[in-house]
C-alpha positions as CSV (number, residue, x, y, z in Angstrom):
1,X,113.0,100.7,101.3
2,X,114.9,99.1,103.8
3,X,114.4,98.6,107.7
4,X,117.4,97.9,110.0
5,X,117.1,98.0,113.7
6,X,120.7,98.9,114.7
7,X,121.7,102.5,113.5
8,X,125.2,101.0,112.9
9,X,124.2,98.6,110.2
10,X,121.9,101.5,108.7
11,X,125.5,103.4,108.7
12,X,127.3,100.8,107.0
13,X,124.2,99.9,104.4
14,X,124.3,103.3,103.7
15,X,128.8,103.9,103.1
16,X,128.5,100.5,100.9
17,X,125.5,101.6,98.8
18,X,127.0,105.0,98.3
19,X,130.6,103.6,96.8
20,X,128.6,101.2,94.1
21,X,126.7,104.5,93.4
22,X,122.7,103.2,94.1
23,X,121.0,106.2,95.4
24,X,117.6,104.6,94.9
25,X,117.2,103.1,98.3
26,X,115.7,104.6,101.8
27,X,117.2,103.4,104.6
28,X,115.1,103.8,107.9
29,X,116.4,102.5,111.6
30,X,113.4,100.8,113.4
31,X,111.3,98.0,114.0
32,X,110.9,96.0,111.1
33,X,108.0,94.1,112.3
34,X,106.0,97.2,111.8
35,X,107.1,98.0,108.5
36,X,107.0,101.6,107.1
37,X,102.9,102.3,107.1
38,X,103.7,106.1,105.7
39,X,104.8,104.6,102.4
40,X,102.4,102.0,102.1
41,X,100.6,100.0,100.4
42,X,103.2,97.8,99.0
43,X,103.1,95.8,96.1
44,X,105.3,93.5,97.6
45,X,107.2,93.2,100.8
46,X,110.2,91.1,101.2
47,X,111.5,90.0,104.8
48,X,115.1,89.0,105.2
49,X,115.0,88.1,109.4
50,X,112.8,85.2,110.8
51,X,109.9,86.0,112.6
52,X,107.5,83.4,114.7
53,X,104.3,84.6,112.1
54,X,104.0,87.2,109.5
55,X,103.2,90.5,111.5
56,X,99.8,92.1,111.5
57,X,101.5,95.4,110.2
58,X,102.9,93.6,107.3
59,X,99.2,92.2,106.3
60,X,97.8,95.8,106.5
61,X,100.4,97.8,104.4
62,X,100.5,95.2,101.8
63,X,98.2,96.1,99.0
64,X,95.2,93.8,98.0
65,X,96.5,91.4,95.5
66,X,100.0,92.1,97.0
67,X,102.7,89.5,97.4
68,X,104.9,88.8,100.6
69,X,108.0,86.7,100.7
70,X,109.1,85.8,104.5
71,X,111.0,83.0,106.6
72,X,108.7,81.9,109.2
73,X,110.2,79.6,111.8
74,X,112.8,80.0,115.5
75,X,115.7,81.1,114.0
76,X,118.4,79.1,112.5
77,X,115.7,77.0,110.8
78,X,113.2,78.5,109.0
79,X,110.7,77.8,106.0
80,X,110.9,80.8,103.7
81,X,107.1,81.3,102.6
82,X,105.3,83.0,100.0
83,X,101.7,84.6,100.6
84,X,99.5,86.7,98.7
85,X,97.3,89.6,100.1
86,X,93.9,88.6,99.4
87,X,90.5,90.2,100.3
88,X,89.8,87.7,102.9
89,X,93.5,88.4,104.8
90,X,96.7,86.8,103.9
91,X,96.8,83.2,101.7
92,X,100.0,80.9,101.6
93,X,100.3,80.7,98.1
94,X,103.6,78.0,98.4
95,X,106.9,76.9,100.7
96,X,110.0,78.3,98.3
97,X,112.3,76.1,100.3
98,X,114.0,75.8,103.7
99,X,116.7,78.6,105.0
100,X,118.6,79.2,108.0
101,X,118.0,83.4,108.9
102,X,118.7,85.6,111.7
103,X,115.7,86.1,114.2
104,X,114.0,89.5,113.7
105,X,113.8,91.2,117.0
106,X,111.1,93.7,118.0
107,X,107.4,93.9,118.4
108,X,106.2,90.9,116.8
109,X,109.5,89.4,116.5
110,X,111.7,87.7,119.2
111,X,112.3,89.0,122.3
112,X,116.1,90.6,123.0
């Protein structure tokens, strides 16, 4: 499952994936930040777009026990983070290392 919030990207995701033959992957237009909650929980949830703070939506689809990978910082500069879903909310488990990502717009990303 993959989230992309310009149809145009989605488009292109979707040509490149079909010439190396992977026919395993949904591709969705929308809001990343919100995730996909009719296919959840997830065992695992990987974010690929800086956000200011892991999105509430994020927390709730991810199934107890459940890992999340995500850069958190403005943009340009970002820690990328690892947390685990626990019964008590989300837990950093560890800092993998310092990136530079896009910023995720939307919701409870950045503003346009």
């Amino acid at each position: 499952m993959s989230i992309e919030i310009w149809p145009d990207l989605v488009r292109q995701a979707r040509r490149n994936l079909a010439r190396q033959s992977v026919h395993n992957v949904e591709l969705r237009v929308g809001d990343g930040g919100c995730g996909v909650p009719d296919r959840a929980p997830y065992d695992a949830i990987i974010v690929s777009a800086a956000f200011p703070e892991v999105p509430p939506p994020l927390i709730e689809q991810l199934r107890l026990g459940g890992r999340l990978v995500q850069p958190i910082g403005p943009g340009g500069q970002e820690q990328v983070m690892s947390f685990r879903r626990t019964a008590s909310g989300l837990q950093h488990r560890q800092t993998l290392t310092w990136a530079r990502f896009v910023r995720l717009h939307g919701r409870y990303g950045f503003s346009s």
